[in-house]
Every structure is written in C-alpha cells, then in structure tokens.
N, C-alpha and C positions, 0 to 999 in steps of 0.2 A: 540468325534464323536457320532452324532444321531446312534442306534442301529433300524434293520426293527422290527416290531410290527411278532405277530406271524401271523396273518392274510396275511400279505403281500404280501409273496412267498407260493406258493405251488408244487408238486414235479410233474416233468411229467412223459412222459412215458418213459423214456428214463433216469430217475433216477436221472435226473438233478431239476435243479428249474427256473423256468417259474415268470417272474411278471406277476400280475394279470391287465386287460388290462385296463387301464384310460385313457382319455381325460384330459392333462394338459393345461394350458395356454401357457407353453412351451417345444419343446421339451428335452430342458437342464434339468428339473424337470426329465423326463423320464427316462433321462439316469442315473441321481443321485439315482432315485429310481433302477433302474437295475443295478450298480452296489453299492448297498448297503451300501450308503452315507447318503441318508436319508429315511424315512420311509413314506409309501404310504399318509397315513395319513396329513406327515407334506407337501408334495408334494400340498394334495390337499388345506389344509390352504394355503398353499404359492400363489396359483392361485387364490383363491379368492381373494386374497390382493392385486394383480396385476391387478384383473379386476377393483377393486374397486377404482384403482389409477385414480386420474385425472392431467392434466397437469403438472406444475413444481413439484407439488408433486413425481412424480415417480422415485423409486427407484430398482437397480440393484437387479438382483434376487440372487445374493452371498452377497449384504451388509443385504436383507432382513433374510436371515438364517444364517449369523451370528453373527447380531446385536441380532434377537429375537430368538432365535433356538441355539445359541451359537455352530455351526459348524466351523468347524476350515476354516480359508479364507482361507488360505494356502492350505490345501486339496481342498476347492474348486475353488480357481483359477488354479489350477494343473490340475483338473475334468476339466474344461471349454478349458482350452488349448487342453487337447486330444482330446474333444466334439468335437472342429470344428478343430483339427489335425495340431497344431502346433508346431514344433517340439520344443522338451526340451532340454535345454541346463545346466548345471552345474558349476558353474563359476570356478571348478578347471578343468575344461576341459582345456586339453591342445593338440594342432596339429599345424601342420608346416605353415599353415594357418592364424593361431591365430594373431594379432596384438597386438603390443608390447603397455603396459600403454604410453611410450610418446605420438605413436602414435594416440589413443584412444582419449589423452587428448587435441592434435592438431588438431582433427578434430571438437573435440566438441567445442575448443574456438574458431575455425574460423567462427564459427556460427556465422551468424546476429542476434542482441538481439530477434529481436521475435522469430526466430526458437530454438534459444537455449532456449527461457524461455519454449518455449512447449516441447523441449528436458527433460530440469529438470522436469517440473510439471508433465509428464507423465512416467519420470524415460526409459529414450530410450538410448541404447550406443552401437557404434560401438563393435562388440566383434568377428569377421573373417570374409573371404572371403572367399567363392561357393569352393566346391571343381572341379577343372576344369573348373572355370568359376571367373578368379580376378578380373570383371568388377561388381560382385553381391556381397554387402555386406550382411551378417547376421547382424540383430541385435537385443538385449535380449532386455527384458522388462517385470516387473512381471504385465501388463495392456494390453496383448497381442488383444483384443478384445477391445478395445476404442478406437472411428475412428480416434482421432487425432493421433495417434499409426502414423499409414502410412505417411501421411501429414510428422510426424517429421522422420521420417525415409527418404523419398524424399530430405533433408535439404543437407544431407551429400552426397560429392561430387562423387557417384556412378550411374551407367548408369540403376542396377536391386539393388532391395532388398527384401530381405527375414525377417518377422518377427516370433522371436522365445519367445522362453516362459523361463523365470528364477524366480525363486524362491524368496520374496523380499528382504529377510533379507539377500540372496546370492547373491539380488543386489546391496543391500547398503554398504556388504562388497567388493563390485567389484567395486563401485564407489570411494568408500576410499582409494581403494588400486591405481587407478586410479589417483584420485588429488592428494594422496600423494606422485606422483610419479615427480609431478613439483619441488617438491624442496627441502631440507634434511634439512632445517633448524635445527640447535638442540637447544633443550629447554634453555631459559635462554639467549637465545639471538638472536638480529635481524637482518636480513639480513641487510648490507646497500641499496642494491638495492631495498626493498620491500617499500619503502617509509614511515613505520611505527615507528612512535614516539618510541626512543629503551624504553626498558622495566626499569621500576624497579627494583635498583641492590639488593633489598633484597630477599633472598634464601624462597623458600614455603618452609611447614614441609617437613619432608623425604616423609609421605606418599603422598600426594598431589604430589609430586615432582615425585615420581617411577608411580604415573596413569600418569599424564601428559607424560612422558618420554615413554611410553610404548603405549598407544592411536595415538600419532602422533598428538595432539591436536591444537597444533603451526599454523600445514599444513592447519587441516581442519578450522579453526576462518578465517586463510586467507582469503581462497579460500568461505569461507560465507559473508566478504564482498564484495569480487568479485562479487560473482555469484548478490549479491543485487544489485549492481551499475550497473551491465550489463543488468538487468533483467527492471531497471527503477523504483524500489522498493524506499520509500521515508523514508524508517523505517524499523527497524529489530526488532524483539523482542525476547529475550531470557531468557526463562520463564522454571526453572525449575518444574517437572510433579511428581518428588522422587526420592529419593535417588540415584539413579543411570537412570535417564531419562531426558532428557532436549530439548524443543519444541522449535524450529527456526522457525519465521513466519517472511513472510515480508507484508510491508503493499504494495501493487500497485494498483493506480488508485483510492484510498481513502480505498481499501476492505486488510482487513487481511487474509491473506491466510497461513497456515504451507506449509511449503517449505520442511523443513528435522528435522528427529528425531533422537538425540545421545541418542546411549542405553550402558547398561554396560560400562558407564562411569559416574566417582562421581558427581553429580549437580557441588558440589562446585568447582573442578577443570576445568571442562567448565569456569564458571564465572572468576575464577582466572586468567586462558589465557586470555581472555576476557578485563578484568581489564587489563589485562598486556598488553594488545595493546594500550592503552593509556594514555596520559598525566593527569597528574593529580589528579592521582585515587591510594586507598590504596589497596594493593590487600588483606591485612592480616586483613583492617576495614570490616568486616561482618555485623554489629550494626548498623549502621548511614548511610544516604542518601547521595549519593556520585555525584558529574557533573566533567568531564573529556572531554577529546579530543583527537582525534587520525588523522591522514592523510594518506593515500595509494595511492601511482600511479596503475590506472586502464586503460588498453589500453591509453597508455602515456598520461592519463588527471591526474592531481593531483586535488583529491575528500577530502574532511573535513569532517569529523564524528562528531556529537555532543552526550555524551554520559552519560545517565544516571544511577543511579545504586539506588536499594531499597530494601530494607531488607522486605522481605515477611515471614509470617509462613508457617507451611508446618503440616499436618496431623503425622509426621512423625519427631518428635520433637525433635532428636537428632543431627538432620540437620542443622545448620544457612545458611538459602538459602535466594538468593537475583534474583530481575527481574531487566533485564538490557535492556535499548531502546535505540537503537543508529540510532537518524535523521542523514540522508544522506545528507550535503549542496554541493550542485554544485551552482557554481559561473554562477547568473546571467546572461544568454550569450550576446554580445553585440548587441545582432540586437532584443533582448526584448524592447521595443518600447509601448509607448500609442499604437498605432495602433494594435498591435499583443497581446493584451493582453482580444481583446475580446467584447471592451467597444462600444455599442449600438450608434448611430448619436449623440442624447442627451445628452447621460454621455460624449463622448468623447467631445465634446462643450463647456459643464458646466464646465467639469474638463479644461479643458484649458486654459480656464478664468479665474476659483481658481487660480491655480497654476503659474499665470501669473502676480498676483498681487504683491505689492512690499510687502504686509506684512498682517496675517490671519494665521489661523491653517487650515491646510487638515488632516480630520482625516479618516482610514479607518477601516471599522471593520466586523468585522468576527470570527467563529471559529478557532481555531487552527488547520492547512493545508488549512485554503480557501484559501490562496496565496497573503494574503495580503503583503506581505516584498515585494513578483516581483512585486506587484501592484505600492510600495511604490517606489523601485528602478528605474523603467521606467517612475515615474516622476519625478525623480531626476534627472534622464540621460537627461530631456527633457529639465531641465532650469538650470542646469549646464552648465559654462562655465567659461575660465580662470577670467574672469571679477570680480567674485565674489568669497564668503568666502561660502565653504559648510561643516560643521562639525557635525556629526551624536555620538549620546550616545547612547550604544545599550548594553544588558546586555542577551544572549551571541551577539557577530557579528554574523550575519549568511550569509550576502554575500558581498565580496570586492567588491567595486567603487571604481574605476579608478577615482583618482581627486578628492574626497573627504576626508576627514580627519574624521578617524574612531576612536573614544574612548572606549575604552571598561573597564566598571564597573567592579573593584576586591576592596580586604578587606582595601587596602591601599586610595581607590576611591571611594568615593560614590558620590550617583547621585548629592545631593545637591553639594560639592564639585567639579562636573566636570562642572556642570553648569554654577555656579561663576566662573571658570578659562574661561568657552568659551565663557562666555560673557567679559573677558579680551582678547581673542584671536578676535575680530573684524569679528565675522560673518554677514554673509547677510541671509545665509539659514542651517536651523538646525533641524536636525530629530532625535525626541525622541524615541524612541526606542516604548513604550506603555505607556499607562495611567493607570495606578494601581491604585493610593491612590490619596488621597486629593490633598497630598504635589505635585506628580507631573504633577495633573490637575493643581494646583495653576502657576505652572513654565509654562506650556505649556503655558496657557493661558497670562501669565504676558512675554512670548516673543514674542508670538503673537500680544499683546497687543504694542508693543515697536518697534514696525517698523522691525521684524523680517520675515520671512515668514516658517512657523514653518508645519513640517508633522508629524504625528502621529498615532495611531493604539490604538483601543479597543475592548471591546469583548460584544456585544449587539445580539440581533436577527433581529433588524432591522435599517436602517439609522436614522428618528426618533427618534429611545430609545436612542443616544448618547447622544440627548440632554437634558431630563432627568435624564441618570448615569449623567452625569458633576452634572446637578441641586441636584440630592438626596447624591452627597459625599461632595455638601459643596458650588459649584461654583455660585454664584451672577446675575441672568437672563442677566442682563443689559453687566455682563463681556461676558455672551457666546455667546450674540449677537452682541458684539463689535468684537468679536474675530474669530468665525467661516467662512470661504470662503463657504466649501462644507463637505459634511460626503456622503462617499461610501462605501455602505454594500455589500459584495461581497462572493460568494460561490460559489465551484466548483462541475458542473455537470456531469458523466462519459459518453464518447460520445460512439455513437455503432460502432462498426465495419459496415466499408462497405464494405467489404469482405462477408460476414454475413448475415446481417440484412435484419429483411424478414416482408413483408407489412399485416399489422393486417387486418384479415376479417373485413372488414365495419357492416358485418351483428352480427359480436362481439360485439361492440362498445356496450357501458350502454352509451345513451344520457344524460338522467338526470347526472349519475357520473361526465359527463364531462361539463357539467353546472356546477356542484356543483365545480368542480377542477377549472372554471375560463374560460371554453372556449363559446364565442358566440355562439348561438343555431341555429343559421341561417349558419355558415358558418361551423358546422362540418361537413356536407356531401359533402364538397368541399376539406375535409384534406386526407393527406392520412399521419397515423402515421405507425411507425415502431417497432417490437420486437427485443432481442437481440436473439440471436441462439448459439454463438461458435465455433469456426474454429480455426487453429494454429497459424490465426494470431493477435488472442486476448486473453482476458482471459473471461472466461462466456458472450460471444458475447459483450464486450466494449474492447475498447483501445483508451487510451487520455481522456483527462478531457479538460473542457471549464469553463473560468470562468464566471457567469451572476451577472449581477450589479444593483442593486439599487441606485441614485444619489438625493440626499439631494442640493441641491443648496441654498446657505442662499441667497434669494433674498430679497425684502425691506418688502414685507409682511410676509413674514415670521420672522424675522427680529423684528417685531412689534406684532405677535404673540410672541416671546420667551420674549422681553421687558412686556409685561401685562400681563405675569404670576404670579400669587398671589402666592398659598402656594403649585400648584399642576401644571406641563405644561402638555398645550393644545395637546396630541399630535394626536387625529384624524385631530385639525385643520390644524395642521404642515402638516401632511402627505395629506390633504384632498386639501392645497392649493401648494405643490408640484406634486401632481398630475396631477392641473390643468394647471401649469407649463411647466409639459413635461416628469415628473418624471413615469417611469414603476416599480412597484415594482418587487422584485426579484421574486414572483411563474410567473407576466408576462413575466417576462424576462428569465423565464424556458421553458416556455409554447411556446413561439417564438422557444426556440429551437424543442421544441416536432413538430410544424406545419412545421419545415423548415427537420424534420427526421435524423438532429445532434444526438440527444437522445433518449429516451420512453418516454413515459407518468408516467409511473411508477419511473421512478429514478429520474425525477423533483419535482413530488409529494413529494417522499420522501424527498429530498434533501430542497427542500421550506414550507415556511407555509401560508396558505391561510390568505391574508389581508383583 
C-alpha cells in the first residue's frame, strides 16, 4: 500500500491532520487521499490520466492504481464501497436470515441464460433477506459499483434488492462453497445421473489424489461445463498460469473471455479431473497431444464435448502442464434450414441449384467457427430424403443427422479405406468431411466426377482461392471445372444488441474511411449506423452472431476461365466475372449488414477483408 509523501498532510489547529486542498478529476481520488490510501501526488498523476482518456480507451480509477501504482484492489474496492456506502458483507457471516447453499444455488439456476451469464461475469449472488422486510434480497458482489450490478440483481425472483459489497477471494470461496453444495460426488467416480462418460479406473498418485479429494474438483469441472453450455459459450479453455493457478475462459460469440480462476490448487490436478471427464484421454500421459470426448445432460438436453489436450511449457519447469480446449457440439436443431442460416436472395438461388444437381462438389470454406458444418448440414437436410443413399466421412463427427449414415475415421479406418467401402455401399450423396491433402482432393473430385453429388469444406480467405488451393495441391484445371457446382465462403459477424445499441453521430462519421471500407459516397448520409454499448442483456454490447456469405457459382464462363489456366489461375477474372453474375463478396455482405444496423462498422471490418 501507497504510503502519503510528507508534503501531504499538515496538522491543524486542533492537533489532528487536515489534507491539503486539491481539485481531482474525481471525488474517489479525494477520499483515498484523506484516508491515506494514496498520496496527494499520485492522486494528481491519476487525474491527469483520466482527463487524457479518450473513448473506449478509458479505464477504471482502481484498475489505473493498481495496474500502475501497484495498490492493493482489494483495499480499494473496499474504499469504493464505503465511498459511495455499501454495506460490507463477510461471507462467514451468519443470521437467521441467511439463505441456505441449495437455496442460493436454485435461484441462480433458474436464471434465464442471459441473466445468469451477467450474474457469473459480474460475480452477483443471492446471500439474505432485509431484516424485517423477506420481500428484499441482499446480495454480495465484489463489483458493487458496475451498472450491470443492478440489472442482475433485478433477475432474481424478489420484489426490492439491496447491493452489498464482499471481498473477491471471499467471493469465489462463497461461490465454491455454493456449487458445491449440488452434489457430493466423491473423487474416482461418476454420478450415473450426471451424464459423464465414467472416468478411468486407473488410481492418480496419492498426492494428486489427496488435492483433488480435498478442493472438491469433481464438483467444480461439473458445474464449468454447465455453466459454458448455459452461458452459449462454443469453447472452454483451460489454460494453466503456474503451479498452483489455472485460467477458465470461454469463448462467446467468437470473443474469449476468462470466466473463473482456480487458485491454490495444483495446474495438473485441475487438468487430470479434467481428462478424467472424458473418453478417451490418458489422465497419467502428461507428454503427448491427446483428442477425447465426453457428454453431460444440461437442462435435460444431452450436449457432446470434443476435447483437446497439449502439453505446453511453463516458466516453472518442474511442472509437466497441459492446455486443454473443449468445443461444445450441440446437435444441429431441426428447423436449421437454407433459410435460417442467413443466405442473401443470390446465394440462396445459386446454392439451390448446386445442391440440386444430380452430381458436382459443394464446397464451403471458412475459418475454423465460421459455421460452416450448420452451413453444410441444412443442405443436407434440404435434399435428403428416404429416396436416396447419404453417407458422410467426417473425422471428429461434430453433428448427428437424422437419416444419414455417419462414419467416423479411427486407427482401424482410414479415410482411403472408408471411401472404398462407401462407394461399395451405393451412395447417391456423400460429405467429406474437409479437404486436407492431395489424396482427398483427388477423392472429392473423382466422386464428384462419377455421378456423385459430393459436399465439402476448406479453409481459404475467400471463395475464389478454393479454386486455386485445389489447383496448387495437384488438381488438373479441366477436373475442377468438370466437378465444381458452387464454393461458399462464409464468416460469422457478432450482431449488437438491441437492447443497447446507440446511433453514431453522423457528424462522427470519417467519409473518406468509409469509402475506403466499401461504402458508396453518395448514399452515406442517407445511413444511419450503430455502436455497441453493453447491457445485461449482452456481452460488450453484442449478442448472436450472423453468418455473411460470399457465393462462387461455377457458371459456363467461369467454367472456361478455370479450363484456360496455364501455369497460374485467373482469379481476379474468376472473381471479376462472378461478380458480374450476382455474386457480393463477403466485406459487401458485412457492410449490408452495418447499413441495415445488424452489426458496426467496426466488427465487419474486422471480421472481412477488403476485395
């Protein structure tokens, strides 16, 4: 803790001491300086940094002194709650009022996923009733001053509330103590109710075994998938920070966020539960790159894990620590549909047409999470029907269809081998799973080629470069223009909240900037775009994602373009005569959403790249 300068204070008449009188940026500075927290001096640095803030830049006046000034937060989120007179609460507080852990834990799961994600990310929990007054909850939270505070406090099924102030490390032990109060599982074995692939019967060492057994670690891995699946999180990541620290993020809405930090508990016994939730997985291999599976019933939905595990270093070399990423699969819902998946007049047109042929490749491509699989499965579900043979090679599965016959690639199957069986098994429609290497361009294409009608997924920047990757791993101009219907490049945008979202001063606007991003110079004073803000009913003013589409249509000149490629393809001409087509490339099909106020400007931009 900052000590005051001698300058500081001076004694009055009255034999006490007096601060000397300044003008801060705010009054919370003043009171830290009067009660000698920090010193006049660093009060007044603190305000000039505050004036000098400019928009999303700005930053909290306790994360400024104790990021740079190294003041303890703890002291000063304690300061801030008496500042504006919040009462302090103690989490061994106990009165006849207090609500019992089940309780606590019944109210917080009856939450609706958004109010509970703003519940966790602001750390908010029922913890008693008014004395004299059971209709008024209290409740703690070491953020007692951040607006969304209230908002999640409203959630919970009370008529008044009171927000109080707890300490955070005395909040994370009240939240522990809290979810561990759903269910007693004991180490080394799995509920049958909890839906979790049971564990591996081999024993940890003793020590790993006595943290695990004594942490409650079982409880809390649980309730960390829970809380992701409820949350709408598409990924978890658990990333040990040292020796005894381990960061939980989850990914939502494309953004990583930390969610929760285990402290005084060993990295590797984290990871070992961890491991131990799923199929597959060595919990005692620390050395080598591991893939696994687990499943848990989540509000009676049965959710699939897919899960990774990676042996990372550590500063800290006596550790063997691993990063473990476990995507969330939820099963494709059934009313996912061409229609609902986003696709522009054009693309939904063109793709209809591909997809309707009796035989060609549909390829889509995108980074890893644009959405291409739901892309791939609602048009599966579209030309699906008992009539035909649909048989899918996918190496992991990530969503069951109803009526398709799903293979999935292990040490006993490989891809070459599952292909030769299903082209014994009399298919009409067959989805590869991706296009890696030569070998399974050459297959795509040679089923494509064979009166097949074949789907598939790659990974380019734009629709265009597919048909170059085919050309530079080996593929014959002539085979990819025999074989191509369509290539759809696809990425997801994060939309704003419309709860939220608040209309950008026109007199803001950089014209040029928005020229240069793609938009006509005649029709931007006719727009009216939108910024994100933040509310409890999103996360940083977004909630939901859209996907935008780029559509490649192989029509005849095009067609004759990829056929007269010499030693390099055309592809401004590819792209220059889909254009003329009808084709919008993906920043236009951003930018459509930025003018219709879906999205910003900013997270198109970023999400796109200028064609």
């Amino acid at each position: 803790m900052a000590l005051p300068d001698q300058n500081t204070y001076k004694e009055n008449s009255a034999g006490g001491v007096a601060p000397v009188k300044r003008r801060y940026a705010s009054a919370f500075l003043e009171h830290l300086v009067r009660n000698r927290i920090i010193t006049e001096k660093i009060a007044g640095d603190v305000s000039d940094h505050i004036q000098e803030q400019k928009g999303n830049e700005k930053r909290r006046i306790i994360d400024i002194l104790a990021e740079e000034y190294e003041v303890s937060k703890d002291v000063l989120a304690r300061e801030l709650a008496q500042f504006y007179s919040f009462r302090i609460i103690d989490s061994k507080e106990r009165s006849l009022r207090r609500l019992d852990n089940q309780t606590i834990l019944k109210l917080v799961e009856a939450l609706a996923p958004p109010a509970y994600r703003v519940v966790m990310r602001h750390k908010v929990l029922p913890f008693e009733t008014a004395e004299g007054q059971p209709d008024k909850l209290l409740v703690v939270t070491p953020n007692p001053t951040d607006r969304e505070v209230s908002e999640a406090a409203r959630a919970f099924p009370y008529a008044k509330h009171e927000i109080c102030y707890m300490k955070e490390v005395d909040w994370d032990e009240f939240w522990q103590q809290v979810s561990h109060s759903k269910n007693t599982t004991s180490p080394g074995a799995t509920s049958a109710g909890n839906g979790m692939f049971e564990e591996n019967d081999s024993e940890l060492d003793s020590a790993l075994e006595r943290e695990i057994d004594s942490s409650q670690l079982i409880n809390l891995v649980n309730n960390i998938f829970t809380d992701a699946v409820r949350v709408g999180a598409s990924d978890i990541h658990i990333v040990p920070k040292g020796s005894r620290k381990t960061e939980i993020s989850f990914r939502i809405d494309g953004e990583l966020t930390t969610w929760y930090t285990i402290e005084d508990t060993r990295a590797e016994a984290v990871v070992a539960v961890v491991k131990g939730r799923g199929l597959g997985l060595d919990r005692f291999e620390r050395m080598a790159a591991q893939d696994g599976q687990a499943q848990k019933v989540v509000d009676d939905q049965l959710i699939r894990f897919r899960m990774s595990v990676l042996p990372i270093i550590s500063k800290e070399m006596a550790g063997k620590f691993e990063s473990v990423v476990i995507r969330i699969l939820r099963d494709a819902h059934a009313s996912v549909s061409l229609e609902s998946i986003g696709l522009d007049p054009y693309s939904l047109e063109m793709f209809r047409e591909a997809i309707n042929k009796p035989h060609g490749i549909v390829i889509l491509t995108g980074p890893t999470g644009s959405g291409k699989s739901t892309t791939l499965v609602a048009a599966l579900r579209s030309v699906m029907n008992p009539s035909v043979c649909t048989i899918t090679v996918e190496d992991p599965v990530e969503y069951l269809i109803e009526g398709a016959r799903q293979v999935k690639l292990n040490h006993k199957l490989s891809f070459d081998d599952a292909i030769r069986a299903i082209l014994r098994h009399d298919p009409d429609i067959i989805m590869v799973g991706e296009i890696r290497d030569r070998a399974t361009a050459d297959i795509a294409i040679k089923l494509a080629n064979t009166g097949h009608l074949t789907f598939s997924t790659l990974h380019t920047n734009d629709a265009a470069s597919v048909v170059s990757r085919l050309f530079k791993i080996g593929v014959e101009p002539f085979l990819i223009a025999q074989a191509l219907n369509i290539v759809v490049a696809q990425r997801l945008v994060r939309k704003l909240c419309d709860k939220c979202k608040r209309p950008v001063n026109k007199r803001e606007l950089n014209h040029s900037m928005l020229v240069k991003y793609g938009f006509d110079e005649a029709e931007i004073p006719n727009l009216e775009f939108y910024d994100p803000v933040g509310c409890p009913q999103c996360v940083g003013g977004f909630k939901g994602r859209r996907a935008i589409h780029e559509t490649l249509y192989i029509s005849p000149e095009i067609r004759e373009i990829i056929i007269d490629s010499g030693e390099k393809i055309d592809l401004e001409a590819i792209q220059h005569a889909a254009i003329k087509h009808g084709m919008r490339t993906l920043r236009q099909s951003g930018l459509a959403l930025a003018k219709q106020g879906v999205s910003s400007i900013d997270e198109v931009v970023s999400a796109t790249t200028r064609d």
